[in-house]
C-alpha positions in Angstrom: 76.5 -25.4 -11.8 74.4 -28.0 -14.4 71.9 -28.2 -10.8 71.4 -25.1 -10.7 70.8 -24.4 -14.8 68.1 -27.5 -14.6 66.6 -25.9 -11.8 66.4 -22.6 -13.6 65.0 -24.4 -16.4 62.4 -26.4 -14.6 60.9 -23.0 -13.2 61.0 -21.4 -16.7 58.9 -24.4 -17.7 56.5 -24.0 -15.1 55.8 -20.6 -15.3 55.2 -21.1 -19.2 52.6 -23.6 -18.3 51.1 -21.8 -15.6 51.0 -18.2 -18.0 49.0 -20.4 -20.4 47.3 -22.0 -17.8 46.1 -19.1 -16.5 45.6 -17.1 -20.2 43.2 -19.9 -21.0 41.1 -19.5 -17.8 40.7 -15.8 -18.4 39.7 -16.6 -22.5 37.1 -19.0 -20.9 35.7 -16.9 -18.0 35.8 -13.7 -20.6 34.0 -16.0 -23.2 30.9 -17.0 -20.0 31.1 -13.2 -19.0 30.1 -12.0 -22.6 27.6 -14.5 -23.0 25.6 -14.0 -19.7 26.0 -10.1 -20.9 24.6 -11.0 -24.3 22.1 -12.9 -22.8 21.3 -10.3 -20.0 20.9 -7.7 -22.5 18.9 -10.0 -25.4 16.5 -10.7 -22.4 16.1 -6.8 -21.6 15.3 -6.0 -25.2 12.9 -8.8 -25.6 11.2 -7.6 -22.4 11.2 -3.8 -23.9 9.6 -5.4 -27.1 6.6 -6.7 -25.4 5.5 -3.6 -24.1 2.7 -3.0 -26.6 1.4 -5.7 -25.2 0.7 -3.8 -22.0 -1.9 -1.5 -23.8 -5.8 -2.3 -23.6 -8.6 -0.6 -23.3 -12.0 -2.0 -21.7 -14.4 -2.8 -24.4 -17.5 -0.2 -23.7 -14.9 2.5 -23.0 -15.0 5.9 -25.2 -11.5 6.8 -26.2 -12.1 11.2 -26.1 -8.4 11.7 -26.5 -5.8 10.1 -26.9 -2.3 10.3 -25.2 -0.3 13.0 -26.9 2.1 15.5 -26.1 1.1 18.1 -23.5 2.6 20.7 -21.4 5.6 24.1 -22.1 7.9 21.4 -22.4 6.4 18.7 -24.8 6.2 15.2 -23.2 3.3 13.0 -23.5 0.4 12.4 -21.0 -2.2 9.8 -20.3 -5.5 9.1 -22.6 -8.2 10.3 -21.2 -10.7 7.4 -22.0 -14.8 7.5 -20.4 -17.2 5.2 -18.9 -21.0 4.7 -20.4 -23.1 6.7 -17.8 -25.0 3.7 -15.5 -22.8 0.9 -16.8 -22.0 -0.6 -13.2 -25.5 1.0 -11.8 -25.6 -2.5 -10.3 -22.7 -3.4 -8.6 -22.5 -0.1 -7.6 -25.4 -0.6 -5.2 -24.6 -4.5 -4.4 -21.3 -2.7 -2.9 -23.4 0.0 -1.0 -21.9 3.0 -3.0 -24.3 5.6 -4.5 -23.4 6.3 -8.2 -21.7 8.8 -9.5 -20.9 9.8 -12.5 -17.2 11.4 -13.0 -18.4 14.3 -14.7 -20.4 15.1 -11.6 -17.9 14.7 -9.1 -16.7 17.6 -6.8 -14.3 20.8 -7.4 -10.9 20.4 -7.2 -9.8 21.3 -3.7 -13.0 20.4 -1.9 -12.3 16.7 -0.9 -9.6 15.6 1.7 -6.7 13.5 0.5 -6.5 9.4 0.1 -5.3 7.5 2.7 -5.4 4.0 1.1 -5.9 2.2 -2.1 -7.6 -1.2 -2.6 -7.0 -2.9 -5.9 -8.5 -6.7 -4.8 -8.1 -8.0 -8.4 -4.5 -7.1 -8.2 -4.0 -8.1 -4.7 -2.9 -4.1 -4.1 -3.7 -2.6 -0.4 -1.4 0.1 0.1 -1.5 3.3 2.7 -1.3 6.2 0.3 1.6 8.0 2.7 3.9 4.8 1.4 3.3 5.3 -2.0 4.7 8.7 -4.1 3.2 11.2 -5.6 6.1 13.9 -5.2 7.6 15.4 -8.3 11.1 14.6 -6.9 10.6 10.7 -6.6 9.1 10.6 -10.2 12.5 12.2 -11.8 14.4 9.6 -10.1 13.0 7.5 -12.9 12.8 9.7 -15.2 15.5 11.9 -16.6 15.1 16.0 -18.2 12.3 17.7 -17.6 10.7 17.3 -14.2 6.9 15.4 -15.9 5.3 16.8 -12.6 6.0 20.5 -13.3 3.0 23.0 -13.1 0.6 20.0 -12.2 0.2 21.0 -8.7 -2.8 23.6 -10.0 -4.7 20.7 -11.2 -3.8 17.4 -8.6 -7.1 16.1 -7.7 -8.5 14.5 -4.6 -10.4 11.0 -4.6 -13.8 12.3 -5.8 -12.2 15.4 -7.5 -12.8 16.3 -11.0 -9.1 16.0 -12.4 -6.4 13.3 -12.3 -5.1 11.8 -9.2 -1.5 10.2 -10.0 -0.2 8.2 -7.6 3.3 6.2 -8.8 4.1 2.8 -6.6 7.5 0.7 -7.0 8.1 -2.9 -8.6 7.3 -5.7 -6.9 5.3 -8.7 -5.6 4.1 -7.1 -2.2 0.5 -5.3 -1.5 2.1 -2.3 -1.2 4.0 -2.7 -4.2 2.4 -2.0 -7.7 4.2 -4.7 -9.6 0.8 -6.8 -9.9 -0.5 -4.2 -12.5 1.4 -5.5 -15.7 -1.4 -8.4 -14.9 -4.1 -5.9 -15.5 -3.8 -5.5 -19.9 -5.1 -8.9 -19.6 -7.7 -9.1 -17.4 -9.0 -5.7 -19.1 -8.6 -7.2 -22.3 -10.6 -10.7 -21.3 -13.3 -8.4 -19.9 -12.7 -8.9 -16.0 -13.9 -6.6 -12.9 -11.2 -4.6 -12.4 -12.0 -2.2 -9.3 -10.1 0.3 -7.4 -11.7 1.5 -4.0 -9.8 4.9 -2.4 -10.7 5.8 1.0 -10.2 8.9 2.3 -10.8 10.2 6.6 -14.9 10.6 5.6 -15.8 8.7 2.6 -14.9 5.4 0.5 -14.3 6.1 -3.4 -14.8 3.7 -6.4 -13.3 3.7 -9.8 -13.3 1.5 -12.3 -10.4 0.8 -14.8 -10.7 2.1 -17.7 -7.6 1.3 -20.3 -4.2 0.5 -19.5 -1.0 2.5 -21.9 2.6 2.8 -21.9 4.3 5.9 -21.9 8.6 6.6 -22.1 9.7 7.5 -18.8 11.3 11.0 -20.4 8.8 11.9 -22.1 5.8 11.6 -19.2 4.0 14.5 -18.3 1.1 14.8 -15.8 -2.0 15.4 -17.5 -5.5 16.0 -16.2 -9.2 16.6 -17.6 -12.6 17.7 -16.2 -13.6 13.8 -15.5 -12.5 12.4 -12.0 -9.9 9.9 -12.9 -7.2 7.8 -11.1 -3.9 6.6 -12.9 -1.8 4.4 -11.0 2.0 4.1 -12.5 4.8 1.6 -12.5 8.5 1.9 -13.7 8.7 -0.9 -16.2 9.9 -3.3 -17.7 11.9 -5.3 -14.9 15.6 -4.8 -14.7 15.2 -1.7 -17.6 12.9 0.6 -16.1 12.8 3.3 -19.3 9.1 3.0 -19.3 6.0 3.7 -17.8 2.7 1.5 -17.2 0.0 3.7 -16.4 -3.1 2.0 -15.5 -6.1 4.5 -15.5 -9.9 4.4 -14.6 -12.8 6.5 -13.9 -14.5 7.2 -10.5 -18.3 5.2 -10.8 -19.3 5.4 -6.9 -19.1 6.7 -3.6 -20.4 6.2 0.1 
């Protein structure tokens, strides 16, 4: 009979010191858990603070209007920003492109569509049938109001006066637009930033014009009566509440 009490005993001790045992190891992986997730979330909200320093605009640009709400449904739209008339006269025809001012461009609905973007600063070379321009992908990022509603009447062509919006995902490959968060600073330092669009019968050149930040909710499409191109990434990494919208101007074609 005293056998068995000890051995009753001895198990009641061993449990004890294995609940503790295993209380503490929960306390301490709760205790690593929290931190990572105060350090995951303190990283995200320092990344979401530094997006002012995504906006810039080319230094012998002309701001005409800036981005403010637009549309039925309120939301904001991208700055519609021009180009002095001859400033890349030069380069223009060291690349073999006639120039052409964006003010003189064609009618909407007169070019074909683009088949591939060229960013070479940026390391971008993407087939235009890989990257979105539908509505529905652009409300996968962006909740409420669909931002591409009643646009379709003024979606321009390469070479088209109007806005051509084209939307590419994160990331570090060509056909990815994750190198453009690069671009504030090379706009801001003054660097060629060019943006060749080809289409089935000619090649299209724009230059970049400013670089701005918009809420994801609160994007609308916008367009104008200049021939502009606005290429737009989800940002900042991992949050993705944002949009980078990097814009420019056509300057030549061939």
């Amino acid at each position: 009979m005293q056998i068995g009490l000890d051995y009753m005993q001895m198990r009641t001790r061993a449990q004890y010191y294995g609940l503790r045992w295993a209380g503490i190891a929960l306390v301490a992986v709760g205790g690593i858990l929290a931190a990572a997730g105060i350090g995951y979330y303190g990283y995200l909200y320092s990344v979401r603070a530094n997006l002012d320093n995504y906006e810039a605009l080319r230094h012998d640009a002309t701001l005409i209007e800036a981005a403010a709400p637009t549309g039925k449904g309120g939301g904001t739209g991208a700055s519609i920003v021009s180009l002095p008339a001859g400033v890349l006269s030069q380069r223009m025809a060291d690349l073999g492109y006639t120039d052409t001012p964006s003010a003189a461009a064609w009618p909407v609905g007169t070019q074909p569509p683009p088949s591939r973007l060229i960013v070479p600063t940026l390391g971008i070379d993407a087939k235009l049938d890989e990257v979105s321009v539908s509505g529905t992908s652009i409300a996968n990022y962006a909740s409420g109001d669909n931002p591409a509603a009643g646009y379709a009447s003024v979606t321009a062509n390469p070479g088209e006066r109007g806005a051509m919006w084209l939307f590419g995902p994160a990331g570090s490959g060509v056909r990815s637009f994750g190198s453009i968060t690069r671009a504030p600073d090379l706009i801001t330092r003054g660097d060629e930033l060019l943006m060749f669009v080809n289409t089935s019968d000619r090649d299209y050149l724009y230059a970049t014009t400013h670089s701005e930040v918009v809420k994801a909710t609160d994007l609308r499409l916008n367009s104008s009566d200049r021939a502009t191109i606005h290429l737009v990434l989800p940002v900042p990494n991992g949050w993705y509440d944002h949009f980078l919208i990097l814009s420019g101007e056509l300057v030549g074609v061939r």
